[in-house]
BATORFI-537233 format. One record per atom (N, C-alpha, C): x, y, z. Coordinates in steps of 0.1 Angstrom, whole numbers, plus 5000, padded with zeros to 4 digits. Example, Ala and Ser with C-alpha at 12.3 -4.5 7.8 and 13.67 -1.06 7.14 Angstrom:
residues 2
513249435078;512349555078;513249675078;512849785071;513749895071;512950005079;
END
This chain:
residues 398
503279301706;502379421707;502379491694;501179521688;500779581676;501679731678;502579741663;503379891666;502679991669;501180041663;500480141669;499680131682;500380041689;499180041702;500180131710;499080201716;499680381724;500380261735;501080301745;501980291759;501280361769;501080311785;500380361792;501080461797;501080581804;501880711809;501380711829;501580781830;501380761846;499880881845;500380991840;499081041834;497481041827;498080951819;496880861810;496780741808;496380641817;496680511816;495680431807;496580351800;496080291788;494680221793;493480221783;492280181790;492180041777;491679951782;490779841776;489679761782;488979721774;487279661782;487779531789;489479471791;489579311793;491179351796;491079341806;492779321809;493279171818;494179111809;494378951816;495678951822;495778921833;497278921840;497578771839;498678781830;499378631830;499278581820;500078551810;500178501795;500878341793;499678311804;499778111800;498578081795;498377951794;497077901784;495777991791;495777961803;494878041812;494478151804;495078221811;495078381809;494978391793;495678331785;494978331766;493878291767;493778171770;492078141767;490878261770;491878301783;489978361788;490478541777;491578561773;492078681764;491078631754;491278541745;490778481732;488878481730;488778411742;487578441741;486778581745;487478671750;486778791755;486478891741;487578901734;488178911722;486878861710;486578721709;485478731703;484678741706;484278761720;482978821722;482978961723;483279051714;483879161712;484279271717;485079211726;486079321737;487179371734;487579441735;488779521734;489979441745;491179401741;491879321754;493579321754;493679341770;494879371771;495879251781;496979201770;496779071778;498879111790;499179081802;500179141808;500879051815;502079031812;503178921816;504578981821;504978941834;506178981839;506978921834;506678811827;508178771819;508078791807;509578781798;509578821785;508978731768;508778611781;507978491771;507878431778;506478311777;505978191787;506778091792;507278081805;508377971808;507277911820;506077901822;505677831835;505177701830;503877731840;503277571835;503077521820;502377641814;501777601804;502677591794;504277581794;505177481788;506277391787;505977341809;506677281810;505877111811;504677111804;503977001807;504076901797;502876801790;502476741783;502276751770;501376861772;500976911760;499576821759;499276761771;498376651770;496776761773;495676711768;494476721772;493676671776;493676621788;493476481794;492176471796;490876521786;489876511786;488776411793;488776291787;488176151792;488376161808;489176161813;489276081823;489076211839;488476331832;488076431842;486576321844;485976431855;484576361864;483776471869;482376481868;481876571871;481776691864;482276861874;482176951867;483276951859;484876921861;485676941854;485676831840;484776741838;484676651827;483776761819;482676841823;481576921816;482477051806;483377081816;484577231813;485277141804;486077031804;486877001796;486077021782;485276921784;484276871768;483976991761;483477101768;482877281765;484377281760;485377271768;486477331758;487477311746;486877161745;487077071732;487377111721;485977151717;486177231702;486777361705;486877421712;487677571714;489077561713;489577411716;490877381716;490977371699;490277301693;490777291677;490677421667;489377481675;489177621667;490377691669;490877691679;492077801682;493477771675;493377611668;494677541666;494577621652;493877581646;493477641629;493577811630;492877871637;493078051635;494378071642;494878031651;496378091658;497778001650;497177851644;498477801635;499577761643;498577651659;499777601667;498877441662;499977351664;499177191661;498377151672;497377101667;496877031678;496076911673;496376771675;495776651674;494576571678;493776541674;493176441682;493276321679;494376261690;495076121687;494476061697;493676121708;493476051719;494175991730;494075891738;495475851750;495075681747;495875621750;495775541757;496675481769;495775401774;496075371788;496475201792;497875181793;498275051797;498174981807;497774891804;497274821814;498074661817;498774621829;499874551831;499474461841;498174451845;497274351859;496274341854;495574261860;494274241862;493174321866;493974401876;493574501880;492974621875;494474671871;494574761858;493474761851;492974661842;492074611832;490974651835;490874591846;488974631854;488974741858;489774821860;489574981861;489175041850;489474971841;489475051824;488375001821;488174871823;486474831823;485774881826;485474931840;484475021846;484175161841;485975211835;484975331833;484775311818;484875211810;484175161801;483075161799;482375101808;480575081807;480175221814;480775251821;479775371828;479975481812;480775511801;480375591793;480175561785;479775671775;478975631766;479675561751;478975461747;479775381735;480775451730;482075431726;483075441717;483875521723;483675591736;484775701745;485775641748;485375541753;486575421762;486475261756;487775281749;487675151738;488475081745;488074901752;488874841754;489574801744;491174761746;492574761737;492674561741;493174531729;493974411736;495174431736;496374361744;497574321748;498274381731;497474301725;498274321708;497874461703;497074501704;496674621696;497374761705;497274751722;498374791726;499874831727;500374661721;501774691718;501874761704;501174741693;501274821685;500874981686;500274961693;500175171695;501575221696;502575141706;503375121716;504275121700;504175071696;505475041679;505874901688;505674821695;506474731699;506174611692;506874481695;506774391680;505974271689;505974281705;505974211717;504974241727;504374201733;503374281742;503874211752;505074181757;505674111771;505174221783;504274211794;503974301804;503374341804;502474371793;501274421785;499974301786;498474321795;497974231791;496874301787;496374431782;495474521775;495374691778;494774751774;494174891775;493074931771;493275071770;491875111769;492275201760;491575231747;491775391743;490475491746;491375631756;490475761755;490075831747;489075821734;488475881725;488976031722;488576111734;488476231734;489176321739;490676291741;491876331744;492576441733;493076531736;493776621725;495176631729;496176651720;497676681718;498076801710;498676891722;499477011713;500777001716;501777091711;502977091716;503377211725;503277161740;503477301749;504577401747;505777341735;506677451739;506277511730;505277561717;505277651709;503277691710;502877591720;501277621717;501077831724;501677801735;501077931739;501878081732;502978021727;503778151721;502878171706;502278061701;501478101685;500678141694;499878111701;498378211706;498578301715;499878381719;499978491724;500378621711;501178521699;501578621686;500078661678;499278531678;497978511674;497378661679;496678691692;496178741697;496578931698;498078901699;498379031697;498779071684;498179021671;497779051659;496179131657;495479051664;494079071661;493679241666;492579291655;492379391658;491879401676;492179511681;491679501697;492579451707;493379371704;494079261712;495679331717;496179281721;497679321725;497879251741;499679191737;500079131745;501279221747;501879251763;502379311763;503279261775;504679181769;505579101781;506379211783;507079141795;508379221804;507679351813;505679331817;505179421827;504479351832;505079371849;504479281859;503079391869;502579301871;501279371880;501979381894;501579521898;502279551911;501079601924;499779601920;498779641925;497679671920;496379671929;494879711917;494379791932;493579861918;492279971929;491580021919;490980111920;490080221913;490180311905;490080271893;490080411883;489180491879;489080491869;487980661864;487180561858;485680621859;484380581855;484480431855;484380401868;484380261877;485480151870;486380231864;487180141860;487580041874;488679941874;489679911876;491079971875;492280011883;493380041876;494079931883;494879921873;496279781874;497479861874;497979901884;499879961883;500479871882;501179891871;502779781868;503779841864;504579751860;506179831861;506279851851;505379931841;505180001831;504380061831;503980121844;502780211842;501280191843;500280261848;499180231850;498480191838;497780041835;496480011826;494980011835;494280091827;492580011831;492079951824;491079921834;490179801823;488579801830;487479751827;486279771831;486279591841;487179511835;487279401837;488579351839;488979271847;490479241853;490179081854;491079011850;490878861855;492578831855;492778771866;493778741873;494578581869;495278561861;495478401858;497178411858;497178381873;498978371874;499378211878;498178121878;498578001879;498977981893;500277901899;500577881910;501078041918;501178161912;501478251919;500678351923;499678311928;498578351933;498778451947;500078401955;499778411967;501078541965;501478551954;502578701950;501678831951;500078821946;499578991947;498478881954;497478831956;496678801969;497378691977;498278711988;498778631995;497378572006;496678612008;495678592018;494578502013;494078501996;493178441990;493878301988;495378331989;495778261985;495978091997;496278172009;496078122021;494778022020;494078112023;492478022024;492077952016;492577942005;492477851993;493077711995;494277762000;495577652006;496277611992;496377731989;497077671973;498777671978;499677561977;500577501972;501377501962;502677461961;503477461945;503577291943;502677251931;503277141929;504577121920;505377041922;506577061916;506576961915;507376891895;507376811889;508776771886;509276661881;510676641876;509876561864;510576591851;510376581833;511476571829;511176521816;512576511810;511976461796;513276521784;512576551772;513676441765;513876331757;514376261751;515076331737;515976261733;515976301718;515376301709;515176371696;514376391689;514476251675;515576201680;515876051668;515075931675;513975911679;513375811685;512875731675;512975571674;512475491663;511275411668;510275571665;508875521672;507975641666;506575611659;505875711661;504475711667;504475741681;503475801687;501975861684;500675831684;499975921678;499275941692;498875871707;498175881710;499075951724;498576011734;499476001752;499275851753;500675841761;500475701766;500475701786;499075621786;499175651804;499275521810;499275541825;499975391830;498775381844;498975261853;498275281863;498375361872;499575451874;500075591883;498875691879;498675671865;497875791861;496575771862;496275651864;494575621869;494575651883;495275631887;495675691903;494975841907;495375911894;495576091897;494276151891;493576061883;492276131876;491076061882;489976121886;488476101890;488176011884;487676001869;487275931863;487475771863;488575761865;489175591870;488975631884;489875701897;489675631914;487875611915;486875681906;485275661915;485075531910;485975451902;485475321902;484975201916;484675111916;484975001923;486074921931;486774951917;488474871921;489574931919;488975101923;490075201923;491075181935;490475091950;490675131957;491674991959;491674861952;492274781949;493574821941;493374871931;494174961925;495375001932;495075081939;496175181944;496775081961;496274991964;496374881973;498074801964;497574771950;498474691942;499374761938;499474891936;500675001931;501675031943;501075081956;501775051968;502674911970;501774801967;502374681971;503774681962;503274661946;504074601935;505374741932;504974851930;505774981930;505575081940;506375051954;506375131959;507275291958;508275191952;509175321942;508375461939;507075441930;506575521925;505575581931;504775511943;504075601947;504875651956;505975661960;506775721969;507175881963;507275861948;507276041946;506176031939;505176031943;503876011937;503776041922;504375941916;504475951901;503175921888;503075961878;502575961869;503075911857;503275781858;504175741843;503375741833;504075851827;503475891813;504175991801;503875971789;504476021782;503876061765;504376141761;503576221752;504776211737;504376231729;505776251714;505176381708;506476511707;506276581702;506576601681;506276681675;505976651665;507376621656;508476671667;509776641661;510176521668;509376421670;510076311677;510376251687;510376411698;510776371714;510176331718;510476251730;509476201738;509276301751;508076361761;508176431771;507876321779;508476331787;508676181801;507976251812;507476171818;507576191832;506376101841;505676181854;506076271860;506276221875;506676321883;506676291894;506176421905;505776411913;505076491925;505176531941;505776671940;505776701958;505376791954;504876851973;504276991971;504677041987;504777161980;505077261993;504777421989;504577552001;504377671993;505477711988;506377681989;508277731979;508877591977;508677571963;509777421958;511377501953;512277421963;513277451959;513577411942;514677441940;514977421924;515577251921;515977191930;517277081927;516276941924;516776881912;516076721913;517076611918;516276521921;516776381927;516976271911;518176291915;518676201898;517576021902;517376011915;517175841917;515275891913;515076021913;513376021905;513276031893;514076051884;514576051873;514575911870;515475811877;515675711869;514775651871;513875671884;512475561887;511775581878;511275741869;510175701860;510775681846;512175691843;513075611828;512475461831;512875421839;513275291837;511775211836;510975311841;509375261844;508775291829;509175411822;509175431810;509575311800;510875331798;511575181788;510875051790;510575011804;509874901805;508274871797;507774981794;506575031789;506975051773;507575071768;508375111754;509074991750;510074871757;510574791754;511574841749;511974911754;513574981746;514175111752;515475141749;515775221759;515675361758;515575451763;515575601757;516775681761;516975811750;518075881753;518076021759;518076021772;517476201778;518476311770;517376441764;518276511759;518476641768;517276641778;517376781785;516076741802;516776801811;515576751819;515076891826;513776911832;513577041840;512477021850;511877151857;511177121872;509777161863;508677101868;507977181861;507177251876;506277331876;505377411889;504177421884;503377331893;501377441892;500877451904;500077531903;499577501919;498377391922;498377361932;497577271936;496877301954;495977231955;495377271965;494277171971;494177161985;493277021989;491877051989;491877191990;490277271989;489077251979;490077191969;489177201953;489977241939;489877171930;490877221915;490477341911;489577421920;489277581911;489277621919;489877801915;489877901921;489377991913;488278021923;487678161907;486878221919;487378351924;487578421932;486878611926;486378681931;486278831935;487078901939;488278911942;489078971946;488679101950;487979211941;487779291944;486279351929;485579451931;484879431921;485979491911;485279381901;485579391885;487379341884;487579211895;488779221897;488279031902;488778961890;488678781891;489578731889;490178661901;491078561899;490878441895;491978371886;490978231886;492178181884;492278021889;493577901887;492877821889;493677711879;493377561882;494477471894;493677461903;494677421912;494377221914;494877181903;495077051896;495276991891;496277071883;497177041877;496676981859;495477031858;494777051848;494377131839;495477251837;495077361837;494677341819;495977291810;495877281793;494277221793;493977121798;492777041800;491677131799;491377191809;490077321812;490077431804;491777471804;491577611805;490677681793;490377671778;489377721771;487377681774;487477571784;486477571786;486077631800;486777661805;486477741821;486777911814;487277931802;487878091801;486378081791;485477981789;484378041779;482778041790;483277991799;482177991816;482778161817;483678181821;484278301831;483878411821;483878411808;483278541800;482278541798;481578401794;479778381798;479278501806;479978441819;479478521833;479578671837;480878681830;480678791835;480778931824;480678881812;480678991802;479578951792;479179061789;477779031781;478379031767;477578961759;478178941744;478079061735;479079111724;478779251720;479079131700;478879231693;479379211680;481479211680;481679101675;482979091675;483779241667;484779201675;485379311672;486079311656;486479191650;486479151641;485979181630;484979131634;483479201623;483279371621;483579441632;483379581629;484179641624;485279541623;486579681617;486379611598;485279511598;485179541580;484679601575;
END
């Protein structure tokens, strides 16, 4: 928080044109963009720095392989993802993914959605040019892939902390952790007021981005939504890996989980031969996949239950099912340096929530588990809509 930004009092509660509850990618994106479209913004987090989804994940942008509206949102947020990487000074790559492919099967999934896009998005891989992505000397298991063109890579544990410091630099802007939202209603000259355990803020505009904890201040929207906690088991390798990485690397678990491969033809074959050959893994409905951060690690994973409260504890035997499904894919062994749960919400209703709560009062979550993916293209829809464009604020204080 900027040293001269006043503190709200119970008296005079701090006023801004943009107040964001929740300081994950979410809630920055739709801060970031409000921000240049020249709003005044206040961004408000119960914890003292980001420990949720947005960096217990990938760091992946799993662009290509959305469908429909969420393929239109990712693409819109494409470039917003690189613009932000350059002005906030977190890395972000465009290495793209690729996708291994170990059947016959496999292959013609990646085929399909080969031809259905448009030239050079979905590059079939051979067996060889796969194991080399792979650093491997062998393509034993390996009979081709695909590379996803349009894939991005940041590093979750430092993306959202540069664009929360980023933001509460900029003239207008401020981020203010360790204050939780405890209620909303009515303020002065149609404001909104937000009470939190620091005091009342207004805002003309409130948008709601708590991710899976939706159902903590609207438990009811949250209900009807049927939003859920998905809960993940990850694990981060050591940082001495004798491998360098440029692209995500995905498997047939992960064609499993994205649109763009199941609307195929032989999605349905697909997931027939994953049951048959690895029932292991669809049993914690896993996603073998894995990402290299810029110091070397590898982020592992994943795996999948859902319930509305995930207890804390992992199952060391889901751990070892997606290692060993890993190394097999690597040709070599890896060394775990730290493992954790990760949570998003999820829901059978639909991957979005973008809700009214009350006027001048919008919730929104990705309930998909897609959130890094969308979130600057759905936070540049959600200010579209609902705030009209002014001269940056930027611009006026020169």
């Amino acid at each position: 928080m900027n040293e001269n930004t006043p503190r709200p009092t119970d008296s005079q509660p701090l006023h801004s044109d943009v107040l964001v509850v929740g300081a994950g990618i979410i809630g920055l994106a739709h801060a970031a963009r409000a921000l240049d479209a020249g709003y005044s913004v206040t961004v408000i987090d119960r914890d003292h720095q980001a420990v949720g989804a947005s960096v217990r994940n990938f760091g992946h942008a799993c662009i290509t392989a959305q469908s429909g509206e969420l393929y239109d949102i990712a693409q819109q947020g494409r470039p917003l993802w690189l613009e932000y990487a350059q002005r906030a000074g977190f890395w972000a790559a465009e290495a793209g993914a690729v996708v291994v492919a170990a059947s016959e099967t496999e292959l013609q999934v990646l085929t399909e959605l080969s031809t259905a896009r448009e030239p050079g998005q979905v590059t079939l891989l051979s067996a060889a040019q796969v194991a080399a992505e792979l650093g491997r000397e062998d393509a034993a298991g390996i009979i081709g892939g695909a590379r996803l063109r349009d894939d991005l890579r940041v590093d979750p544990r430092v993306t959202v902390a540069k664009l929360a410091a980023w933001l509460d630099c900029q003239d207008g802007g401020a981020v203010r952790w360790n204050t939780a939202a405890l209620g909303f209603g009515p303020g002065e000259h149609r404001r909104t007021r937000v009470m939190t355990s620091r005091g009342p803020l207004e805002a003309d505009q409130v948008f709601v981005c708590v991710g899976h904890d939706v159902d903590y201040l609207y438990p009811q929207l949250a209900a009807d939504h049927k939003i859920r906690r998905c809960a993940l088991q990850m694990a981060r390798s050591t940082p001495n890996q004798p491998m360098d990485l440029g692209p995500a690397i995905l498997t047939a678990t992960s064609m499993l989980r994205y649109e763009a491969f199941t609307e195929g033809p032989s999605a349905d074959k697909l997931r027939a031969e994953v049951a048959q050959n690895q029932p292991h893994l669809q049993q914690i409905e896993a996603n073998v996949m894995f990402t290299q951060r810029p110091d070397g690690s590898l982020l592992l994973g994943d795996s999948h239950s859902y319930d509305l409260t995930q207890p804390p504890f992992l199952a060391e035997s889901t751990t070892a099912s997606l290692l060993q499904s890993i190394e097999k894919i690597l040709g070599t062994s890896v060394e775990i340096e730290e493992r954790w749960q990760g949570v998003y919400a999820s829901s059978e209703v639909g991957p979005l929530l973008i809700a009214e709560a009350a006027p001048g009062v919008t919730v929104v979550s990705v309930t998909a588990g897609v959130g890094m993916t969308l979130s600057f293209g759905l936070a540049e829809r959600n200010i579209a809509s609902h705030l009209a464009p002014r001269q940056p604020l930027v611009e006026l204080a020169r």
